[in-house]
Phi, psi and omega in degrees: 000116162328135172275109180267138179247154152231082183317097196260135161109056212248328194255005153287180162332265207293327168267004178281338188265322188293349160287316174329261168034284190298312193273352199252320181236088173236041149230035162262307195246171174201105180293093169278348183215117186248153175230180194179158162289282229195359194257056209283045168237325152323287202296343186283354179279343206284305179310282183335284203305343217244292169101351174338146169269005179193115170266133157254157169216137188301303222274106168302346192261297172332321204285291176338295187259025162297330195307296176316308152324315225257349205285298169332335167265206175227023179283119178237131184270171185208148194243152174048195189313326198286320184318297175334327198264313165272350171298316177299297186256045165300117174293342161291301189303146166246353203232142134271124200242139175276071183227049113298144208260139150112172212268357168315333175285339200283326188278336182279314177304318192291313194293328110343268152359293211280303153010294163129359193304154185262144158234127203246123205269113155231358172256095185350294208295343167317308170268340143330287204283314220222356163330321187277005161247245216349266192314328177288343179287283155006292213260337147313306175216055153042071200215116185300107178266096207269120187266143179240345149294122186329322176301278199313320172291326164279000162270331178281348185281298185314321168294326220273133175075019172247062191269359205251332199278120174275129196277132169276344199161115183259130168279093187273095165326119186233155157310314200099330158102183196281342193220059186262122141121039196247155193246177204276004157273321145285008166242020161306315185250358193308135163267186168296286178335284197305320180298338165269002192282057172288154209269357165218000161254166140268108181233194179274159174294339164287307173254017164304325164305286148353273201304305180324313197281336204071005141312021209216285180309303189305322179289328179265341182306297138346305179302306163333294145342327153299263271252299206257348186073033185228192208270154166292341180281004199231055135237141178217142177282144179215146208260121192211105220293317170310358193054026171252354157276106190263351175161159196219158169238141159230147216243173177323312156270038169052050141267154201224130151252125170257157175235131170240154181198190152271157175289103181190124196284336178271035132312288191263020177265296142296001171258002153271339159316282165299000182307108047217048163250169187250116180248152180300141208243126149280006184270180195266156147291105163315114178290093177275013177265334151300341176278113213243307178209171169218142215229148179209161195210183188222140192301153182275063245244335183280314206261305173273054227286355187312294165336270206293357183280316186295312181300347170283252203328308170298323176305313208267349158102196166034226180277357186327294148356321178303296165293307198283310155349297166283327143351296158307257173009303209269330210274318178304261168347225286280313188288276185342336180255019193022069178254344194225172159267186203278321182304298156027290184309317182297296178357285167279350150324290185336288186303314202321278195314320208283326179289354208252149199268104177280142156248150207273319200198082190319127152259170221295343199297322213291306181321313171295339194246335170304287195311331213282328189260004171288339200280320174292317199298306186283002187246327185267325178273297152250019199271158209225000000 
Protein backbone atom coordinates (compact mmCIF):
# COMPACT_ATOMS: atom_id res chain seq x y z
CA UNK A 1 0.00 0.00 0.00
CA UNK A 2 1.30 3.43 -1.02
CA UNK A 3 2.41 6.30 1.71
CA UNK A 4 0.46 9.00 0.50
CA UNK A 5 2.79 12.71 1.10
CA UNK A 6 2.04 16.07 1.36
CA UNK A 7 5.07 18.15 0.96
CA UNK A 8 4.93 21.27 2.79
CA UNK A 9 8.32 23.31 1.52
CA UNK A 10 8.30 21.12 -2.00
CA UNK A 11 10.67 23.47 -4.12
CA UNK A 12 13.59 23.75 -1.07
CA UNK A 13 16.61 21.73 -0.16
CA UNK A 14 14.58 18.90 1.61
CA UNK A 15 11.66 18.72 -0.60
CA UNK A 16 13.31 18.98 -3.61
CA UNK A 17 15.41 15.85 -2.33
CA UNK A 18 12.64 14.30 -0.67
CA UNK A 19 11.04 13.74 -4.60
CA UNK A 20 14.51 12.01 -5.44
CA UNK A 21 12.98 10.02 -2.78
CA UNK A 22 9.55 9.58 -4.24
CA UNK A 23 11.20 8.68 -7.93
CA UNK A 24 13.50 6.22 -6.56
CA UNK A 25 10.46 4.75 -5.15
CA UNK A 26 7.14 5.00 -6.72
CA UNK A 27 5.33 2.19 -5.84
CA UNK A 28 6.14 3.18 -2.42
CA UNK A 29 5.00 6.74 -2.48
CA UNK A 30 2.26 8.85 -4.16
CA UNK A 31 2.77 12.74 -3.99
CA UNK A 32 -1.19 14.42 -3.28
CA UNK A 33 -0.39 17.47 -2.27
CA UNK A 34 2.78 20.17 -2.85
CA UNK A 35 3.56 23.80 -1.10
CA UNK A 36 6.04 26.28 -1.56
CA UNK A 37 6.29 30.34 -0.48
CA UNK A 38 6.73 31.85 -3.76
CA UNK A 39 8.70 29.52 -6.12
CA UNK A 40 6.12 28.84 -8.81
CA UNK A 41 8.18 27.57 -11.90
CA UNK A 42 9.34 24.86 -9.71
CA UNK A 43 6.45 24.02 -8.32
CA UNK A 44 4.70 23.91 -11.50
CA UNK A 45 7.31 21.53 -13.12
CA UNK A 46 6.96 19.60 -9.55
CA UNK A 47 2.96 19.45 -10.44
CA UNK A 48 3.09 18.15 -13.95
CA UNK A 49 5.53 15.78 -12.84
CA UNK A 50 3.72 14.41 -9.58
CA UNK A 51 0.12 15.16 -10.10
CA UNK A 52 -1.10 16.35 -6.85
CA UNK A 53 -4.83 17.15 -6.58
CA UNK A 54 -3.58 20.11 -4.50
CA UNK A 55 -0.42 23.20 -4.58
CA UNK A 56 -0.66 25.47 -2.03
CA UNK A 57 1.35 28.78 -2.33
CA UNK A 58 2.03 31.50 1.01
CA UNK A 59 2.08 34.34 -1.56
CA UNK A 60 -1.39 35.16 -3.14
CA UNK A 61 -0.28 37.09 -5.86
CA UNK A 62 2.25 33.72 -6.92
CA UNK A 63 -0.50 31.45 -6.28
CA UNK A 64 -3.08 33.45 -8.90
CA UNK A 65 -0.77 32.83 -11.94
CA UNK A 66 0.51 30.00 -10.67
CA UNK A 67 -3.62 28.83 -11.10
CA UNK A 68 -3.76 30.23 -14.23
CA UNK A 69 -0.62 27.71 -15.48
CA UNK A 70 -1.72 25.27 -14.23
CA UNK A 71 -5.85 25.74 -15.42
CA UNK A 72 -5.21 22.87 -17.82
CA UNK A 73 -4.90 20.20 -15.04
CA UNK A 74 -7.22 19.46 -12.66
CA UNK A 75 -4.79 20.62 -9.91
CA UNK A 76 -6.42 23.24 -7.61
CA UNK A 77 -4.29 25.69 -6.26
CA UNK A 78 -4.61 27.54 -2.54
CA UNK A 79 -3.23 30.35 -0.94
CA UNK A 80 -1.72 31.57 2.02
CA UNK A 81 -1.75 30.39 5.57
CA UNK A 82 -4.88 28.86 5.22
CA UNK A 83 -3.66 27.49 1.96
CA UNK A 84 -0.90 25.83 3.90
CA UNK A 85 -3.05 24.50 6.47
CA UNK A 86 -5.57 22.67 4.41
CA UNK A 87 -2.60 21.33 2.52
CA UNK A 88 -1.38 20.26 5.80
CA UNK A 89 -4.66 18.30 6.71
CA UNK A 90 -5.26 17.07 3.31
CA UNK A 91 -7.98 13.99 3.73
CA UNK A 92 -5.75 11.98 1.10
CA UNK A 93 -2.29 12.42 2.72
CA UNK A 94 -1.15 10.19 6.03
CA UNK A 95 2.43 11.34 6.27
CA UNK A 96 3.26 15.57 5.83
CA UNK A 97 6.33 16.08 5.41
CA UNK A 98 7.58 19.64 6.74
CA UNK A 99 10.36 21.13 5.18
CA UNK A 100 9.50 24.73 4.69
CA UNK A 101 11.72 26.79 6.31
CA UNK A 102 11.16 29.19 9.01
CA UNK A 103 8.37 29.78 11.93
CA UNK A 104 5.62 29.67 8.92
CA UNK A 105 5.64 26.21 9.52
CA UNK A 106 4.44 25.94 13.24
CA UNK A 107 0.15 26.44 12.38
CA UNK A 108 0.32 23.94 9.55
CA UNK A 109 2.34 21.05 11.67
CA UNK A 110 -0.58 21.47 14.45
CA UNK A 111 -3.10 21.13 11.76
CA UNK A 112 -1.24 18.21 10.80
CA UNK A 113 -1.39 17.15 13.78
CA UNK A 114 -4.66 17.68 15.07
CA UNK A 115 -5.60 16.08 11.61
CA UNK A 116 -4.45 12.85 12.58
CA UNK A 117 -1.02 12.78 10.15
CA UNK A 118 2.59 11.09 10.35
CA UNK A 119 4.91 13.86 10.50
CA UNK A 120 8.29 13.37 8.97
CA UNK A 121 9.73 16.75 10.84
CA UNK A 122 12.33 19.14 8.78
CA UNK A 123 11.17 22.31 9.85
CA UNK A 124 13.00 23.48 13.16
CA UNK A 125 11.17 26.10 14.40
CA UNK A 126 8.32 24.03 15.07
CA UNK A 127 9.85 22.57 17.85
CA UNK A 128 11.97 25.33 18.88
CA UNK A 129 9.08 27.61 19.06
CA UNK A 130 5.92 25.12 20.01
CA UNK A 131 7.60 21.97 21.37
CA UNK A 132 5.67 22.31 24.55
CA UNK A 133 2.42 21.89 22.11
CA UNK A 134 3.84 19.60 19.75
CA UNK A 135 4.85 16.96 21.23
CA UNK A 136 2.05 16.74 23.91
CA UNK A 137 -0.26 17.21 20.70
CA UNK A 138 1.52 14.33 18.96
CA UNK A 139 1.16 11.71 21.81
CA UNK A 140 -2.94 13.21 22.04
CA UNK A 141 -3.76 11.91 18.65
CA UNK A 142 -1.24 9.17 18.62
CA UNK A 143 0.86 10.56 15.75
CA UNK A 144 4.61 9.64 14.73
CA UNK A 145 6.82 12.63 14.85
CA UNK A 146 9.61 11.18 12.48
CA UNK A 147 12.53 13.50 12.26
CA UNK A 148 14.64 14.34 9.09
CA UNK A 149 17.39 16.41 10.07
CA UNK A 150 20.66 14.36 9.33
CA UNK A 151 21.35 14.90 13.59
CA UNK A 152 18.24 14.12 14.58
CA UNK A 153 17.61 11.11 12.53
CA UNK A 154 20.88 9.48 13.52
CA UNK A 155 19.79 9.76 17.12
CA UNK A 156 16.37 8.04 16.51
CA UNK A 157 18.15 5.63 14.91
CA UNK A 158 20.76 5.16 17.52
CA UNK A 159 17.44 4.51 19.66
CA UNK A 160 15.26 1.84 18.04
CA UNK A 161 15.10 -0.84 19.60
CA UNK A 162 16.80 0.39 23.30
CA UNK A 163 13.23 1.34 24.77
CA UNK A 164 14.35 -0.20 27.90
CA UNK A 165 17.96 1.20 27.99
CA UNK A 166 18.09 4.78 29.88
CA UNK A 167 20.44 7.79 27.70
CA UNK A 168 23.06 8.68 29.59
CA UNK A 169 23.82 11.47 26.87
CA UNK A 170 23.25 12.68 23.56
CA UNK A 171 25.99 13.48 21.24
CA UNK A 172 24.82 16.18 18.64
CA UNK A 173 27.67 16.22 15.78
CA UNK A 174 27.97 19.90 14.02
CA UNK A 175 30.62 20.29 10.83
CA UNK A 176 31.81 23.46 12.36
CA UNK A 177 30.56 24.99 9.41
CA UNK A 178 33.13 26.85 6.87
CA UNK A 179 34.66 28.96 8.99
CA UNK A 180 35.67 26.52 12.45
CA UNK A 181 38.72 27.72 13.66
CA UNK A 182 38.52 31.56 12.75
CA UNK A 183 38.70 33.89 15.20
CA UNK A 184 36.19 36.94 15.46
CA UNK A 185 38.43 39.28 13.78
CA UNK A 186 38.48 37.31 10.69
CA UNK A 187 34.81 36.78 10.61
CA UNK A 188 34.36 40.40 10.89
CA UNK A 189 34.23 41.12 7.12
CA UNK A 190 33.40 37.26 6.22
CA UNK A 191 30.82 37.85 2.94
CA UNK A 192 27.70 36.05 2.05
CA UNK A 193 28.88 34.49 -0.65
CA UNK A 194 31.87 32.84 1.69
CA UNK A 195 29.11 31.71 4.38
CA UNK A 196 27.37 29.74 1.99
CA UNK A 197 30.60 28.03 0.61
CA UNK A 198 29.91 24.84 3.21
CA UNK A 199 32.51 22.30 3.22
CA UNK A 200 30.06 19.43 3.40
CA UNK A 201 26.59 20.01 2.96
CA UNK A 202 24.09 21.47 0.06
CA UNK A 203 21.66 22.93 1.96
CA UNK A 204 18.99 26.06 1.25
CA UNK A 205 20.79 29.51 2.51
CA UNK A 206 19.10 30.02 5.53
CA UNK A 207 20.05 27.38 6.78
CA UNK A 208 23.76 27.09 5.34
CA UNK A 209 24.02 30.75 7.46
CA UNK A 210 22.58 29.16 10.31
CA UNK A 211 25.25 26.16 10.39
CA UNK A 212 27.91 28.88 9.95
CA UNK A 213 26.83 31.17 12.90
CA UNK A 214 26.33 27.41 15.36
CA UNK A 215 22.74 28.91 15.38
CA UNK A 216 21.90 25.87 13.33
CA UNK A 217 23.08 23.47 16.21
CA UNK A 218 21.78 26.00 19.02
CA UNK A 219 18.35 25.15 17.20
CA UNK A 220 18.65 21.57 17.22
CA UNK A 221 20.14 21.32 20.13
CA UNK A 222 16.37 22.90 21.57
CA UNK A 223 14.91 20.16 19.08
CA UNK A 224 16.38 17.45 20.77
CA UNK A 225 15.26 18.47 23.77
CA UNK A 226 11.64 17.99 22.65
CA UNK A 227 11.81 15.37 20.25
CA UNK A 228 13.99 12.54 22.55
CA UNK A 229 12.59 14.17 26.40
CA UNK A 230 15.64 14.75 27.74
CA UNK A 231 17.38 17.99 29.96
CA UNK A 232 19.90 20.24 27.69
CA UNK A 233 22.43 19.77 30.07
CA UNK A 234 22.41 16.00 28.95
CA UNK A 235 23.22 16.93 25.30
CA UNK A 236 26.54 17.81 24.38
CA UNK A 237 27.92 19.17 21.07
CA UNK A 238 30.50 17.79 19.45
CA UNK A 239 32.33 18.99 16.38
CA UNK A 240 33.12 16.58 13.63
CA UNK A 241 34.24 17.99 10.59
CA UNK A 242 33.88 15.30 7.84
CA UNK A 243 29.97 15.30 8.57
CA UNK A 244 30.20 11.55 8.75
CA UNK A 245 29.10 10.37 12.49
CA UNK A 246 25.95 12.26 11.86
CA UNK A 247 24.95 11.65 16.10
CA UNK A 248 25.73 9.50 18.42
CA UNK A 249 23.76 8.33 22.02
CA UNK A 250 25.26 7.10 25.12
CA UNK A 251 23.67 5.13 27.38
CA UNK A 252 24.36 4.28 31.34
CA UNK A 253 27.35 2.11 30.40
CA UNK A 254 28.52 4.93 28.26
CA UNK A 255 28.49 2.33 25.06
CA UNK A 256 27.80 5.01 22.57
CA UNK A 257 25.93 4.14 19.26
CA UNK A 258 26.53 5.83 16.24
CA UNK A 259 24.79 6.53 12.68
CA UNK A 260 27.30 6.96 10.12
CA UNK A 261 26.36 7.72 6.52
CA UNK A 262 27.34 10.37 3.56
CA UNK A 263 26.45 13.59 3.60
CA UNK A 264 23.31 13.17 1.60
CA UNK A 265 20.53 14.55 3.17
CA UNK A 266 18.25 11.95 1.53
CA UNK A 267 19.42 9.59 3.71
CA UNK A 268 17.57 10.68 6.56
CA UNK A 269 14.78 11.80 4.58
CA UNK A 270 14.07 8.43 3.54
CA UNK A 271 14.27 6.84 6.44
CA UNK A 272 11.70 8.91 8.06
CA UNK A 273 9.55 7.99 4.96
CA UNK A 274 10.18 4.33 5.35
CA UNK A 275 10.68 3.83 9.28
CA UNK A 276 11.27 1.48 10.60
CA UNK A 277 12.76 -0.04 7.58
CA UNK A 278 16.02 0.60 5.66
CA UNK A 279 15.69 0.64 1.93
CA UNK A 280 18.03 1.29 -1.31
CA UNK A 281 18.84 4.88 -1.22
CA UNK A 282 19.55 7.10 -3.58
CA UNK A 283 22.60 8.74 -2.06
CA UNK A 284 26.32 6.94 -2.41
CA UNK A 285 27.63 4.39 -0.08
CA UNK A 286 30.14 5.08 2.61
CA UNK A 287 33.94 4.25 1.19
CA UNK A 288 35.57 3.10 4.52
CA UNK A 289 38.51 2.44 1.90
CA UNK A 290 38.46 6.26 1.38
CA UNK A 291 37.98 7.21 5.10
CA UNK A 292 41.27 7.78 6.39
CA UNK A 293 39.99 9.50 9.68
CA UNK A 294 37.60 11.20 11.76
CA UNK A 295 38.35 14.06 13.59
CA UNK A 296 36.45 15.57 16.28
CA UNK A 297 36.88 18.85 18.26
CA UNK A 298 34.94 20.51 20.74
CA UNK A 299 32.55 23.70 19.67
CA UNK A 300 34.29 27.43 20.10
CA UNK A 301 31.27 28.74 22.03
CA UNK A 302 33.60 32.85 22.52
CA UNK A 303 33.33 33.08 18.63
CA UNK A 304 30.30 31.09 17.77
CA UNK A 305 28.11 32.54 19.94
CA UNK A 306 25.11 31.00 18.35
CA UNK A 307 25.49 28.01 20.22
CA UNK A 308 25.46 28.75 23.59
CA UNK A 309 22.78 31.97 23.09
CA UNK A 310 20.55 29.26 22.24
CA UNK A 311 20.87 26.71 25.42
CA UNK A 312 20.42 30.23 27.25
CA UNK A 313 17.05 30.38 25.49
CA UNK A 314 16.12 26.41 26.34
CA UNK A 315 17.14 27.23 30.00
CA UNK A 316 15.31 30.06 30.75
CA UNK A 317 12.24 28.39 29.07
CA UNK A 318 8.89 29.24 28.49
CA UNK A 319 8.83 31.85 24.78
CA UNK A 320 12.25 32.95 25.56
CA UNK A 321 12.96 30.16 22.47
CA UNK A 322 10.95 32.28 20.44
CA UNK A 323 12.39 35.37 20.69
CA UNK A 324 15.78 33.94 20.05
CA UNK A 325 14.44 32.08 17.03
CA UNK A 326 12.58 35.01 15.33
CA UNK A 327 15.63 37.25 16.04
CA UNK A 328 17.78 35.05 13.87
CA UNK A 329 15.34 34.49 11.45
CA UNK A 330 15.34 38.52 11.00
CA UNK A 331 19.12 38.66 11.50
CA UNK A 332 19.95 35.82 8.99
CA UNK A 333 17.78 37.51 5.78
CA UNK A 334 19.06 40.93 6.64
CA UNK A 335 22.88 39.63 6.45
CA UNK A 336 21.97 37.50 3.30
CA UNK A 337 20.42 40.73 1.85
CA UNK A 338 23.75 42.27 2.96
CA UNK A 339 22.25 45.09 5.60
CA UNK A 340 24.03 43.75 8.19
CA UNK A 341 27.62 41.75 9.05
CA UNK A 342 28.01 38.28 9.89
CA UNK A 343 29.06 39.15 13.91
CA UNK A 344 25.89 41.43 13.55
CA UNK A 345 23.92 38.28 14.21
CA UNK A 346 24.88 37.18 17.59
CA UNK A 347 24.43 41.07 18.54
CA UNK A 348 20.68 41.14 17.76
CA UNK A 349 19.81 37.68 18.97
CA UNK A 350 21.55 39.06 21.98
CA UNK A 351 19.72 42.49 22.34
CA UNK A 352 16.49 40.59 21.47
CA UNK A 353 16.44 37.79 24.11
CA UNK A 354 17.88 40.78 27.09
CA UNK A 355 14.59 42.75 26.18
CA UNK A 356 11.98 40.18 25.83
CA UNK A 357 9.23 39.42 28.46
CA UNK A 358 8.87 35.49 28.95
CA UNK A 359 5.70 33.89 28.82
CA UNK A 360 5.75 30.40 30.43
CA UNK A 361 3.59 28.72 27.91
CA UNK A 362 3.12 30.37 24.70
CA UNK A 363 0.31 29.51 22.37
CA UNK A 364 0.65 29.04 19.16
CA UNK A 365 -1.83 32.73 18.57
CA UNK A 366 1.56 33.98 21.18
CA UNK A 367 3.89 32.61 19.51
CA UNK A 368 2.96 34.09 16.08
CA UNK A 369 2.64 37.49 17.65
CA UNK A 370 6.03 36.95 19.82
CA UNK A 371 7.92 36.60 15.94
CA UNK A 372 5.67 39.48 14.70
CA UNK A 373 6.56 41.84 16.93
CA UNK A 374 10.64 41.14 17.22
CA UNK A 375 10.47 41.09 13.10
CA UNK A 376 9.22 44.97 13.80
CA UNK A 377 11.28 45.33 16.85
CA UNK A 378 14.22 44.67 14.35
CA UNK A 379 13.39 46.49 11.83
CA UNK A 380 13.00 49.66 13.75
CA UNK A 381 16.25 49.14 15.19
CA UNK A 382 18.55 47.72 12.82
CA UNK A 383 17.54 47.87 9.16
CA UNK A 384 19.91 50.32 7.56
Amino acid sequence: MKRHLAILGSTGSIGTQTLDVVRMHPDLFKVTALGCCRSIDLAEKQAREFGPSLVAVYDEGQADVLKTRLSDTNIRVVSGMAGLIELASQPEADTVVTAIVGMIGVEPTVAAIEAGKDIALANKETCVTAGHIIMPLAEKHHVNILPVDSEHSAIFQSLQGKAGSKIHKILLTASGGPFRGMSKKELAHVTVKETLAHPTWQMGPKVTVDSATMVNKGLEVIEARWLFDVDPDDIQVVIQPQSIIHSMVEYEDHSVIAQLATSDMRVPIQYALTWPDHLPSPADALDFTALKSLDFDVPDNETFRGLPLAVSAIKTGGSMPCAFNAANEWANAAFRRGEIRFLDIYDIIERVMAGHQVIASPTVLEIREIANETFEYCDRQFKR
